[in-house]
Steps between C-alpha positions, in 0.01 A plus 500: 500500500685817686188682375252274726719600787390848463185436443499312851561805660165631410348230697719473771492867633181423730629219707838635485475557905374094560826353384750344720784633607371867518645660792480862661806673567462792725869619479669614151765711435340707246281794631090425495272268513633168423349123438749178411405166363787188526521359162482143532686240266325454185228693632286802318477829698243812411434793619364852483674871576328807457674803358421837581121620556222273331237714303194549726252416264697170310268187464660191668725319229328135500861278452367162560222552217741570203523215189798377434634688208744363202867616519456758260235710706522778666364389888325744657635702823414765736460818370694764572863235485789585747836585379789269566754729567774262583657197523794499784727190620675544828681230698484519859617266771354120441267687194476645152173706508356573184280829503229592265429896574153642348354841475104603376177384698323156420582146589793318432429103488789277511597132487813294580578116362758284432533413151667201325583759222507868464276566207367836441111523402387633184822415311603162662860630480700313731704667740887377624517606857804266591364358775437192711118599575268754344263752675207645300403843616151622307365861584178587366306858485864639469687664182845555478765715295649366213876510718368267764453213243718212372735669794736267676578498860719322695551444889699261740215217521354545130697466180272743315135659480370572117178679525271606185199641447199235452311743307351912613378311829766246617862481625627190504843356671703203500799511801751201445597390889883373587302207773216253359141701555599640805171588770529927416256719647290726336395835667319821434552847587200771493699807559733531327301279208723193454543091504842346603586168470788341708674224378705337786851406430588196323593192752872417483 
């Protein structure tokens, strides 16, 4: 089942920018170019960040046309993959940001959900995050050292992240939040190459 809502991705990265509840955010506090999204309740957010230079000469990479493919297949991804250099947890005033840092040149598509469970693909292990609600963080077209998986995190407003590698093209994360699936934002950063998620602190 947690392998379907991988495969989703693949056919959600083209109308990634008609969903509700995208917003533009002109101001950040992280140097560059920036774009946010407001995570709704219960709602499914994608999106796409470019690392680094694209080759010139790189034939588009048709998503939306890709079969779904059994758990136990490796899915296909843009070639050459960015480097996830690090995972980072900071708590700020009325936040926890969560910030994914990358390094290379291609594209980095990712996807954020809430999930009833936190059940890593391939495997089906199931993951204890502690929690009260359960974000699911996929990146895709990314690989990742060995140290940044099955690492645990914690911040004021989550309990814990536990992220694993998917397979040699996708990082996947499950954050356990202190307040029931609370509206985080999601936003992007081109320079330097990173996506933060904030999750607001838990109501009283």
């Amino acid at each position: 089942m947690n392998g379907r809502r991988l495969i989703a991705l693949l056919g959600a990265i083209p109308v990634f920018a008609l969903l509700t509840g995208c917003q533009t955010d002109d101001q950040s506090d992280t140097a560059g170019e920036s774009s946010t999204q407001t995570v709704l309740d219960a709602a499914t957010q994608t999106g796409t960040l470019q690392v680094g230079t694209p080759p010139i000469d790189a034939p588009p990479t048709e998503i939306s046309t890709l079969a779904p493919l059994p758990n136990d297949t490796e899915i296909p991804s843009p070639n050459p993959r960015v480097d996830v250099t690090e995972i980072d947890v900071t708590d700020h005033d009325g936040f926890t940001r969560i910030t994914y840092r990358f390094d290379g040149n291609g594209s980095v598509f990712w996807k954020t959900e809430y999930v009833s469970e936190a059940i890593r693909a391939g495997d089906s292990t199931v993951v204890d995050v502690g929690s009260r609600s359960i974000l699911q963080v996929d990146l895709m077209g990314v690989q990742s050292d060995s140290s940044l998986n099955s690492v645990s995190h914690e911040g004021e407003n989550i309990t814990r992240i536990d992220s694993a590698a998917r397979n040699s093209a996708i990082l996947q994360s499950f954050v356990g939040t202190v307040d029931i699936r609370p509206a985080c934002t999601v936003s992007t950063s081109d320079s330097p190459s990173q996506l933060m998620i904030d999750i607001p602190t838990a109501d009283s």
